[in-house]
C-alpha positions in Angstrom: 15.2 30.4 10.7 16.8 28.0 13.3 13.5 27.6 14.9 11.6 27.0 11.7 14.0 24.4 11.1 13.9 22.8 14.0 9.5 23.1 14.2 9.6 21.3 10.8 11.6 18.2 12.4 9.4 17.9 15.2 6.2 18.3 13.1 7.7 15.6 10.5 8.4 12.9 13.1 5.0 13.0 15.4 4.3 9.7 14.0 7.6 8.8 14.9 9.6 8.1 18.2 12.7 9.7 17.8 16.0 7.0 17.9 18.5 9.4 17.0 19.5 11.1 13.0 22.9 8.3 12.7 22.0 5.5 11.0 22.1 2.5 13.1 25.4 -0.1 12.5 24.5 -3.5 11.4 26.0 -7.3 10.8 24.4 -7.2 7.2 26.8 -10.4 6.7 25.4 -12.3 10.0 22.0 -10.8 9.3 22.0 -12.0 5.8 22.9 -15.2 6.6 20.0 -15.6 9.3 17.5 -14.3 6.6 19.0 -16.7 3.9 17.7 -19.5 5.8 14.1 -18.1 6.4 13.8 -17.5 2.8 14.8 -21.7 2.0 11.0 -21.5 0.7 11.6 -18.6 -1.7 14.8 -19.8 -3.4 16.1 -22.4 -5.5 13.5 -23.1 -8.5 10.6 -21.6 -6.6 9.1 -18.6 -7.7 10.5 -16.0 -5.3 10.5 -12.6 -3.5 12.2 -9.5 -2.8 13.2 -8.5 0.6 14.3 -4.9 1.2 14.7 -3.3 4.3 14.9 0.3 5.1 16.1 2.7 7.9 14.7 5.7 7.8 14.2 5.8 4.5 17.3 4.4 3.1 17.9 0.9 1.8 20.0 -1.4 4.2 19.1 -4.7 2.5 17.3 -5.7 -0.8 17.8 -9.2 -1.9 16.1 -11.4 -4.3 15.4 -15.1 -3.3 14.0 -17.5 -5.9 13.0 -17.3 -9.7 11.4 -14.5 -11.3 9.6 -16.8 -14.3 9.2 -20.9 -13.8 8.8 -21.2 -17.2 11.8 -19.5 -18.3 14.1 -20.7 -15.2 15.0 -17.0 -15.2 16.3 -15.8 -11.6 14.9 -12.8 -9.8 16.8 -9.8 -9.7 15.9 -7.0 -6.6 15.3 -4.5 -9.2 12.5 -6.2 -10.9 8.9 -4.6 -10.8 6.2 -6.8 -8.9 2.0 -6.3 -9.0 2.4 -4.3 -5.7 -1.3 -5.4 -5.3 -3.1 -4.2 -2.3 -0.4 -2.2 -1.3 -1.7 0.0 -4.1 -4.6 1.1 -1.9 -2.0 3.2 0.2 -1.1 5.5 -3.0 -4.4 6.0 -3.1 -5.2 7.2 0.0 -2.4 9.5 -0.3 -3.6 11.1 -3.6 -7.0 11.5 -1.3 -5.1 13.0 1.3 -3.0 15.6 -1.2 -6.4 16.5 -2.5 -8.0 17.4 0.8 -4.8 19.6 1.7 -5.3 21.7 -1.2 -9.2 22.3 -0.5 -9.8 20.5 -3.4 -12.2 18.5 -1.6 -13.4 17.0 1.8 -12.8 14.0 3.7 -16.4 14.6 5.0 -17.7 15.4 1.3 -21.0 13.0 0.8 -20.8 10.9 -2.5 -24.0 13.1 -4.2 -21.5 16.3 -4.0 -19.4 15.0 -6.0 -21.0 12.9 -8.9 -24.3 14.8 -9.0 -26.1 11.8 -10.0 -25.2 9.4 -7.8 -28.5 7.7 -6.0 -30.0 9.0 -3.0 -27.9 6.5 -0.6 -24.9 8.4 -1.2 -25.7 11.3 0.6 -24.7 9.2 3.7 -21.4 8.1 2.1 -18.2 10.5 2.9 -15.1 9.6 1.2 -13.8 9.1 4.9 -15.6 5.8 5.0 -14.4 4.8 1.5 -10.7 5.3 2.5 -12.1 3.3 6.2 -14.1 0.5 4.4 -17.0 1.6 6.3 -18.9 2.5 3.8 -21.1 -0.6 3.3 -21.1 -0.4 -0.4 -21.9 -3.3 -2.2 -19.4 -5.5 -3.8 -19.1 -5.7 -7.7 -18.4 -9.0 -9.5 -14.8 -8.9 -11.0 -16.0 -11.1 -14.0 -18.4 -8.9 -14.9 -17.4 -5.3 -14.1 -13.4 -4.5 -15.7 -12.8 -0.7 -15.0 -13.4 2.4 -12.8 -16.2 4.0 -14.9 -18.3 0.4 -14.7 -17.5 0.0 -10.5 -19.0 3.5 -10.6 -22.1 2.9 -13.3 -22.6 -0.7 -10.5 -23.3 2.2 -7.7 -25.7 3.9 -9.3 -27.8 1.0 -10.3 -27.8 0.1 -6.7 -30.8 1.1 -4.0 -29.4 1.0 -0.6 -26.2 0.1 1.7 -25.1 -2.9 3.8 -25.4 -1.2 6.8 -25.4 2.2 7.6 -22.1 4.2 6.6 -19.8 4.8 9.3 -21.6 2.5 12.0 -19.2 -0.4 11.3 -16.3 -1.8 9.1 -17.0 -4.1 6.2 -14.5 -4.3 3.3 -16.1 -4.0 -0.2 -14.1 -4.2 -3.2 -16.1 -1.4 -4.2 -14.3 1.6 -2.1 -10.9 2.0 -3.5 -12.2 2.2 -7.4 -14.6 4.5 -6.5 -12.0 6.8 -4.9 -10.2 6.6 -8.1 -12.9 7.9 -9.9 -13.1 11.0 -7.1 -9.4 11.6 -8.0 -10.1 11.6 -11.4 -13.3 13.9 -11.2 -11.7 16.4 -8.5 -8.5 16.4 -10.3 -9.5 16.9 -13.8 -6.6 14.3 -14.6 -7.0 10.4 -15.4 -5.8 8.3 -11.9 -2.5 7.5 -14.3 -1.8 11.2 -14.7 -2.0 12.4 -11.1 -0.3 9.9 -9.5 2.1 9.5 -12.1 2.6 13.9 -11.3 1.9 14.4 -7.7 3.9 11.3 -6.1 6.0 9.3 -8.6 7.4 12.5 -9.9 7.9 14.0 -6.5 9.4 11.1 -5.1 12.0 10.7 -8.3 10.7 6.7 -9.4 12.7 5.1 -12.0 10.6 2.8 -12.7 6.8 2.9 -11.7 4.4 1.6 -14.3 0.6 0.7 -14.7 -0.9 -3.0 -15.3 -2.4 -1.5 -19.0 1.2 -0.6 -19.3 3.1 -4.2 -18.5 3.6 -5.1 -21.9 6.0 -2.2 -22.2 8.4 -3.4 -20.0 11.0 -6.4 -19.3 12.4 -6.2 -15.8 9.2 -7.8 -14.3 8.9 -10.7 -12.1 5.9 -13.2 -13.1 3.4 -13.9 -11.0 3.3 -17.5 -10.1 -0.4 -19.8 -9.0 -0.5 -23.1 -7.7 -2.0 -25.7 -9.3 -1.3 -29.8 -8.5 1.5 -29.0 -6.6 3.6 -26.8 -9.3 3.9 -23.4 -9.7 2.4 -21.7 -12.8 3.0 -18.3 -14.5 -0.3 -16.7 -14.8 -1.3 -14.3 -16.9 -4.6 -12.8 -15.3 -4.7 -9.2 -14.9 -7.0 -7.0 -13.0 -7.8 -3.7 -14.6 -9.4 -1.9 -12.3 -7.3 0.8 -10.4 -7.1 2.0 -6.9 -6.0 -1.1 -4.7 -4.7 -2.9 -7.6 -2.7 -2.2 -10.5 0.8 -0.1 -9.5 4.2 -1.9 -10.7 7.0 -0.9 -8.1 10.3 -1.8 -7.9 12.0 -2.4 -4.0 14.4 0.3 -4.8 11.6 2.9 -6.0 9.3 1.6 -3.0 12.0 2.8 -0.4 11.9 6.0 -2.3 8.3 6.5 -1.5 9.5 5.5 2.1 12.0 7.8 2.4 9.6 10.5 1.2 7.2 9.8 4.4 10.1 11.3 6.1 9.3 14.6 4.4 6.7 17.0 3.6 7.5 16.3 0.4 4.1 14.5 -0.6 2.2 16.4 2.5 1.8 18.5 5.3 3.7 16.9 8.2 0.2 17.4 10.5 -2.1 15.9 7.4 0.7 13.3 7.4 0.8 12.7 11.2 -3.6 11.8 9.8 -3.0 9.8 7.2 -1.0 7.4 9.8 -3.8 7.0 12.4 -6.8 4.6 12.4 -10.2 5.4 11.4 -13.4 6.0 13.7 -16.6 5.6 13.6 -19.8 7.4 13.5 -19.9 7.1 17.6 -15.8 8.4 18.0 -15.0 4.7 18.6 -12.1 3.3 16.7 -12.6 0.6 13.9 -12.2 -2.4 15.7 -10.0 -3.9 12.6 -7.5 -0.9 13.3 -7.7 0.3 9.4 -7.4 3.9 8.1 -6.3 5.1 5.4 -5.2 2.0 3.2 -2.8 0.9 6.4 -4.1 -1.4 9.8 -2.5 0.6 12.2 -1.8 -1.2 15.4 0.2 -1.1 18.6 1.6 -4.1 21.0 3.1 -4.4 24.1 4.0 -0.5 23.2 5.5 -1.7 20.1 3.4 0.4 17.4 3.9 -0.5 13.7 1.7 0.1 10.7 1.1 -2.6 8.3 -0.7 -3.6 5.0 -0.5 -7.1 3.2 -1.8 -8.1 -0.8 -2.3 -10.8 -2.9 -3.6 -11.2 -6.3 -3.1 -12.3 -10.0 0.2 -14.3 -9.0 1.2 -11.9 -6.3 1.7 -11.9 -2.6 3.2 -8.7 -0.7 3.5 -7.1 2.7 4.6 -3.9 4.2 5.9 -3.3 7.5 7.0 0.1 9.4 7.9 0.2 12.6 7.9 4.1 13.8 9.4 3.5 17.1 12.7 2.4 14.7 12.3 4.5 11.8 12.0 0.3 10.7 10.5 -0.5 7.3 10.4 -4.2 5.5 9.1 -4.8 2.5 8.3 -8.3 1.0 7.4 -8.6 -2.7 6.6 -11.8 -3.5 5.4 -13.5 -7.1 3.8 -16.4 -5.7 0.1 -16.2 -4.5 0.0 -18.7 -1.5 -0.9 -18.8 1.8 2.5 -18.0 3.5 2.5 -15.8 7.1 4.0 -12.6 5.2 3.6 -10.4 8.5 5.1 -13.3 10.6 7.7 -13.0 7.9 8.0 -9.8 7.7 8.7 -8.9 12.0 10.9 -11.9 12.1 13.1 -9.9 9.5 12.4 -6.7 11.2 14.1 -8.2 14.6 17.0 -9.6 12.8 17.9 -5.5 12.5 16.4 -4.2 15.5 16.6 -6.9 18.7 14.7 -5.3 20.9 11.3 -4.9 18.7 8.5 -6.3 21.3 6.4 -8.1 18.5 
C-alpha cells in the first residue's frame, strides 16, 4: 500500500517540479500592499477585477479591486461570478480529455466518425486538431450563427479547409463549439449536463452557472466597454458554448485548481497530456505553443502554462507556474487592452522572488 501511495504522488506531480508538501510562508500584508498599488487602475470608480492567488491548490490571496456595476456604483466583492470567457475553452478540453480516458472516444477520431453526415473534408479532421486549432475550419459569423447545433449545420454547408488539418495552427472560432457538440453526441448529455456532473460536481463548485442561466443569479460582476472615454455596462451575451459561456467565482476557480492536484478529474498520465503542447502532422510542435485550451511555454527554465479571454465586458487571465505549485488568476469586468500576463507574473513574483519571467 505504501508504494501505491507513494506511485500515485509521483504520477500526480510529473507536470510538476516538486518544492516541498508545506505551504510556503508569506508577507500577505507587505505583499498586499505592493499589489494594491499595481491594481491603482482597477479600483476606485473603475470597473474592477479579482485577483486570487493560489498555492498548490489553496487560496493565499483573493481580493477585489474596483466596482462590480458603474451604473449602480456597487463595489466588487471576490466572490462574485465573472464571464470566465476564453478561459472556458480549458473545461472543455478537459471534458475531451475525460471522454478519451473512458474509451468513449479518440483523440485521433476523424470528424465523419462521429456525425455521420458531416462532408467529405472531415475525414481529415481529428478532434486533436480541434482542441490544437489546427484544424483549419472556417470561421462562422457571430451575428449570424447563435448556438452549437447552427456552428455545426455552418460545417456541413462548407466544401473544404483553410489549409490542410494538422499542417499548421490557425485559430477559428469554429473549433471549441464544435467540440461541444462531440461532448454532447459522445456523451448522450447536453454540454450543461456533463460538465455540470463530471467536473463541477466533482470538484464541489458553489457557485458555477451558464450565460442562459445569468438571470438567475445576483452575485455577478457586470461587464464593463468603453466608449468616449467612460465605462459602460454591457449587456451582450454570447450563446454559443465551449470557449465562452462558464460563470466562475475566484473561490470555485481555485477549487478546480486544487483538483489538478488530483486524479480526481483524470488519470495523473492523461493529466500529465492534457498539460503539454500540441504537434503537428510532421511531430514538430505548434509554433504558438497551444494544446489543449492552454499556451504552454517555458523561459529561461521557468515553465508556466497560461490562457488569457476577453469578451462581452470581460477580460481574464490564468497563470500556473508548475515549478511553484504557483497559480494567479485575474478576473476582470472591463474589456480593454491591459497587459493581463504582464499583470499576472508581476503578481506571481510578489509570492515567489525567484520566478525567472
Amino acid at each position: 500500500m505504501k508504494k501505491k501511495i507513494i506511485l500515485f504522488f509521483v504520477l500526480c506531480f510529473i507536470f510538476s517540479a516538486q518544492t516541498g508538501f508545506a505551504q510556503s510562508n508569506y508577507n500577505i500584508d507587505s505583499i498586499e500592499q505592493h499589489i494594491d498599488k499595481y491594481l491603482q487602475y482597477f479600483s476606485g470608480n473603475n470597473p474592477g477585477a479579482v485577483v486570487a492567488v493560489m498555492k498548490k491548490g489553496d487560496m493565499v490571496f483573493n481580493k477585489a479591486y474596483g466596482l462590480s456595476n458603474v451604473e449602480q456604483d456597487k463595489m466588487l466583492k471576490n466572490n462574485e461570478a465573472f464571464n470566465l470567457a476564453n478561459l472556458s475553452k480549458m473545461f472543455t478540453a478537459m471534458a475531451i480529455f475525460q471522454l478519451a480516458e473512458k474509451n468513449k472516444l479518440s483523440l485521433n477520431q476523424p470528424m465523419t466518425e462521429i456525425f455521420l453526415d458531416f462532408p467529405a473534408y472531415g475525414q481529415e479532421i481529428k478532434i486533436k486538431h480541434l482542441i490544437h486549432h489546427t484544424s483549419g475550419l472556417p470561421d462562422f459569423e457571430p451575428d449570424e450563427i447563435k448556438t452549437n447545433q447552427a456552428v455545426l449545420d455552418f460545417l456541413k454547408t462548407q466544401k473544404e479547409t483553410k489549409y490542410v488539418p494538422g499542417e499548421e495552427w490557425g485559430y477559428s472560432n469554429a473549433d471549441y463549439p464544435l467540440l461541444v457538440r462531440i461532448i454532447e453526441e459522445v456523451s448522450g448529455k447536453s454540454y450543461k449536463e456533463y460538465m455540470a456532473k463530471r467536473i463541477f460536481k466533482k470538484i464541489k463548485t458553489n457557485q458555477v452557472f451558464f450565460v442562459e442561466n445569468l438571470d438567475d443569479y445576483s452575485e455577478v460582476a457586470a461587464g464593463h466597454i468603453k466608449e468616449d472615454d467612460q465605462y459602460m455596462v454591457t449587456h451582450e451575451q454570447n450563446m454559443i458554448y465551449g470557449e465562452h459561456g462558464i460563470y466562475m467565482t475566484s473561490e470555485d476557480f481555485a477549487k478546480w485548481d486544487k483538483a489538478l492536484y488530483t486524479d480526481r478529474l483524470l488519470d495523473c498520465n492523461n493529466l500529465t497530456d492534457f498539460f503539454s503542447r500540441g504537434k503537428l502532422n510532421n511531430g514538430e510542435y505548434i509554433s504558438s505553443y497551444y494544446g489543449n485550451g492552454l499556451v504552454i511555454m517555458k523561459r529561461n527554465d521557468e515553465r508556466y502554462w497560461w490562457h488569457g479571454g476577453s469578451g462581452n465586458g470581460y477580460t481574464n487571465m490564468y497563470l500556473h507556474l508548475p515549478n511553484h505549485e504557483l497559480t494567479v488568476l485575474i478576473l476582470s469586468n472591463r474589456q480593454d487592452g491591459y497587459d493581463f500576463l504582464k499583470m499576472a507574473i508581476y503578481i506571481a513574483k510578489e509570492f515567489e522572488k525567484e520566478i525567472k519571467l
